[in-house]
N, C-alpha and C positions, 0 to 999 in steps of 0.2 A: 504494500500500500504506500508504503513512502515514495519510493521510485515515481510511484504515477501523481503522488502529491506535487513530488521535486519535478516534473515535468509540468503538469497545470500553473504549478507557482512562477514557473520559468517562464512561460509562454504568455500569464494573464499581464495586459495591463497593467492594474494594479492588484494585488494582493497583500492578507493581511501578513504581518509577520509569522513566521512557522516555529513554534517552539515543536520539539518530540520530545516526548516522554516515552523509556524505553525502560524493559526489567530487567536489564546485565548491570554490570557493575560500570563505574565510572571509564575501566580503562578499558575493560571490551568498549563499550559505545563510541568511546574517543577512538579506537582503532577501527570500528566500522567505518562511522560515519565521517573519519578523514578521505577513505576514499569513495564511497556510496554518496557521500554530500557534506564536505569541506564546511561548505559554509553557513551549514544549517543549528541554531542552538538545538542543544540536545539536554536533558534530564535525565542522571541515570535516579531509576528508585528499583533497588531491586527486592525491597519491601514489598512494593505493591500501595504504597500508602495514596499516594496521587492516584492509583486506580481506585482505590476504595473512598479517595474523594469526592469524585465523580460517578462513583456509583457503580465500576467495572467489578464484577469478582470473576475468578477467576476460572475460566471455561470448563464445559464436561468435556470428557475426550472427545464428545458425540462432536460437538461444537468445531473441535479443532481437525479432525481427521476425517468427521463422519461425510457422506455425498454431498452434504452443502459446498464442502470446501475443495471439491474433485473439480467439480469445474474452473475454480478461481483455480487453484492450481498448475491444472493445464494450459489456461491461460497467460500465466508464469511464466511458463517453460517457453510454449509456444513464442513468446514476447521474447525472448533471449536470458529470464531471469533467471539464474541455477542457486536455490538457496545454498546457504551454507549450513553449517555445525551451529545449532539454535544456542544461545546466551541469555541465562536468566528462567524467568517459570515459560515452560512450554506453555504453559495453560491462562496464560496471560492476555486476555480479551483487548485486541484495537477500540479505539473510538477514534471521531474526530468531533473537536470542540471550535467553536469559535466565543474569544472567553471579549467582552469590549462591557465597558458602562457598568463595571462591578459586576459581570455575572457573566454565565453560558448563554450566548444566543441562541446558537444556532448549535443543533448536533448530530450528527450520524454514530448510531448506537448499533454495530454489526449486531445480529444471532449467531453466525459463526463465521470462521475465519475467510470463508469465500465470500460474504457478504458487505460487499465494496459500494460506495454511491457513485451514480455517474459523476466521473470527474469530468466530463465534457459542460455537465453544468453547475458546477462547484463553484466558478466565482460569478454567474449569475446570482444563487441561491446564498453566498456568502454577500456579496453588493446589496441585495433585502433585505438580510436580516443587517448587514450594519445601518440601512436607510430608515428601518426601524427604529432607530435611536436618535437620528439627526433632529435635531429642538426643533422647532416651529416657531419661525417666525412671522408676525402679522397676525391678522383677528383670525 
């Protein structure tokens, strides 16, 4: 899911900043994401405490392995991605948040780990929920 984040974020206009929140340790994620995405901030919690602030717990197998996630997947593959040797809880549920005006606007809460939003319209549906926010001015 990052990948195709780091490719929307690249491509949009504007975009909001992208924090990750990952469940490896500090220097795993520093060693990822030096090469997967240089210049993206990164959080390691390999607690889980930022998932469980948000509301994530952590996945059934069903979640991670079961048919929902066959197709994302092959998807993966198909696209050129060869995952690695996993870092942190395997069972560690994605979201994406968009956090502006003290709070979560806007959220994609997978079912399981195949379960992606189109990021074809990710900064549409990001652009509403921040226009949601913008004051109002006039009668």
């Amino acid at each position: 899911m990052a990948q195709e984040l780091r490719r929307v974020a690249h491509g949009a206009g504007s975009f909001p900043a992208v924090v990750l929140v990952h469940p490896a340790s500090p220097e795993q994620g520093d060693a990822h994401f030096a090469s997967a995405w240089p210049e993206v901030a990164a959080i390691a919690d390999p607690h889980l405490a930022i998932y469980a602030a948000v509301g994530r717990d952590e996945g059934r197998w069903w979640d991670i392995v079961g048919p929902p996630a066959w197709g994302a997947a092959a998807r993966a593959v198909l696209g050129g991605y060869v995952g690695g040797v996993p870092k942190g809880s395997v069972k560690a549920m994605s979201g994406l948040y968009l956090v502006a005006g003290g709070g979560v606007v806007w959220s994609h809460v997978p079912e399981s780990s195949g379960d992606h939003p189109d990021f074809s319209q990710l900064p549409a549906e990001l652009d509403r929920a921040l226009a949601g926010l913008a004051p109002r001015v006039g009668p």
